[in-house]
N, C-alpha and C positions, 0 to 999 in steps of 0.2 A: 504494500500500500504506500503511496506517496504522500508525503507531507504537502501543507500550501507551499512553502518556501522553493521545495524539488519543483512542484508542478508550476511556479512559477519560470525558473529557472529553464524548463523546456519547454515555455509558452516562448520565451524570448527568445531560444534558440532558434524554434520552428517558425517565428514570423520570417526569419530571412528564407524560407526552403520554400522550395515549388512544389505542390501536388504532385506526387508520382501514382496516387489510386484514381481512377475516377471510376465513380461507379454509375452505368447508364440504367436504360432499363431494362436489362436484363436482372439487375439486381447484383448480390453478392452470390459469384460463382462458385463452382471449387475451383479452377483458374484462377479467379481473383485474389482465393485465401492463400494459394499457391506461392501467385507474385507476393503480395502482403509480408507471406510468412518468409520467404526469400529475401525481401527486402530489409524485415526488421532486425534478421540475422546477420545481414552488412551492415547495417547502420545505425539498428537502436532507436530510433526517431525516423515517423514515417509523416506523411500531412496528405491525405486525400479529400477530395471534393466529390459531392453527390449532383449529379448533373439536374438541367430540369426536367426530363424527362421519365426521371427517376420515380421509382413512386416510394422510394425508403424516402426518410428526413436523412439529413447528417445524424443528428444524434441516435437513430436507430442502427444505421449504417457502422456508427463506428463500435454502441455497444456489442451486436452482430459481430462485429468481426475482434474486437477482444475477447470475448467470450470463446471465439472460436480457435485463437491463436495465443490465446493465456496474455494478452497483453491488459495495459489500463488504458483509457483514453484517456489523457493529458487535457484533451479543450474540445469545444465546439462552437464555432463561430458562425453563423449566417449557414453556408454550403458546406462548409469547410473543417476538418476534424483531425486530429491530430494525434497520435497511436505512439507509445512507450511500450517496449519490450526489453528487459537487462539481456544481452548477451554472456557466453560464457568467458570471451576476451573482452572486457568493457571497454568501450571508447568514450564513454561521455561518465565524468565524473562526477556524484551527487552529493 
């Protein structure tokens, strides 16, 4: 579980980062949890966006896929959501 202070800490990191999920309306794939889970394993901090054609919210979208990929959501902002995972080499120090 993360403190306010951590999840602030990687609110500020993720506003510089680009979405690399977007989720359409297809939904959450097992493809998508695939890339997700590949991704949060290089990098520890993910930020995707729920398109409009979407019919999840973000906040649906990203508890969905925490839940799926043992991560916490960090944020959710308008579209936009933001996914922590600890890897077992840590790159981001808390």
């Amino acid at each position: 579980m993360l403190t306010s202070k951590q999840r602030a800490k990687l609110r500020g990191m993720a506003q510089k980062m680009e979405p690399i999920l977007h989720i359409g309306k297809d939904g959450i794939t097992e493809n998508l949890v695939k890339q997700a889970d590949d991704a949060l394993t290089a990098r520890e901090l993910i930020k995707g966006t729920v398109l409009k054609n979407s019919a999840l919210t973000a906040r649906g979208a990203a508890d969905e896929l925490a839940a799926a990929l043992g991560a916490e959501g960090v944020s959710v902002l308008g579209r936009k959501f933001v996914l922590y995972r600890e890897s077992e080499d840590r790159k981001i120090e808390l």
